[in-house]
C-alpha positions in Angstrom: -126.3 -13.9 72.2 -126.7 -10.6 71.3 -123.6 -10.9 68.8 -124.8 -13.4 67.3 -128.4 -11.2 66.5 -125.6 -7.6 65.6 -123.9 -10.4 63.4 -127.1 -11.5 61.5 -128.5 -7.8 61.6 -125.5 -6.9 59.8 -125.5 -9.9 57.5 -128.6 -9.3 55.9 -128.0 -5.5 55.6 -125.2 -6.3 53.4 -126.6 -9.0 51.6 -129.7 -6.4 50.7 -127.8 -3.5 50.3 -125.7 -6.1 48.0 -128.3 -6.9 45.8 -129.8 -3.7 45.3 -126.7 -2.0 44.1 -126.6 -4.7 41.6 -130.0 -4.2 41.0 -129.0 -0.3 40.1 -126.0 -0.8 38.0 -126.6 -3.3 35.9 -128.3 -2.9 32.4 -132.4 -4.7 32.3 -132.1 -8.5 31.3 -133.8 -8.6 27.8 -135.8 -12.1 28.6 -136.7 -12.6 24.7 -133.0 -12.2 23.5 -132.0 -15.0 26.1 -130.7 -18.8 24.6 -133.5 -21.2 25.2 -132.7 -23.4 28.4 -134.9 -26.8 26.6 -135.5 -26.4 22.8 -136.8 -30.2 23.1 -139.2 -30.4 19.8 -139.2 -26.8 19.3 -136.6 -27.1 16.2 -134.8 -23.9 18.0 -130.7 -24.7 18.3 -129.3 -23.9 21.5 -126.5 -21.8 21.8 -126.1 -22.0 25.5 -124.6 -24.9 27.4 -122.5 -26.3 29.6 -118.5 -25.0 29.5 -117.1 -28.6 29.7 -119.3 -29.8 26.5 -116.8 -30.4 23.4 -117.8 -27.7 20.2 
């Protein structure tokens, strides 16, 4: 039992410690330069989408 707990101790320290150095390194996401997920009416084309769609 007490493995188990040093296993998920350890688990979520790396998982946090994880996130947070991505958190540091990587440049702020500009949310008003990001594609539109649903343009539905909006007259805006997307220019995000799936990989597998034919251009």
């Amino acid at each position: 039992m007490r493995r188990t707990a040093l296993n998920r101790w350890i688990f979520w320290l790396v998982l946090i410690g994880f996130v947070a150095w991505d958190f540091g390194v990587s440049a702020p996401v500009n949310l008003r330069m990001e594609p539109p997920i649903f343009a539905a009416g909006s007259g805006v084309t997307l220019s995000g989408g799936h990989c597998a769609r034919p251009k």
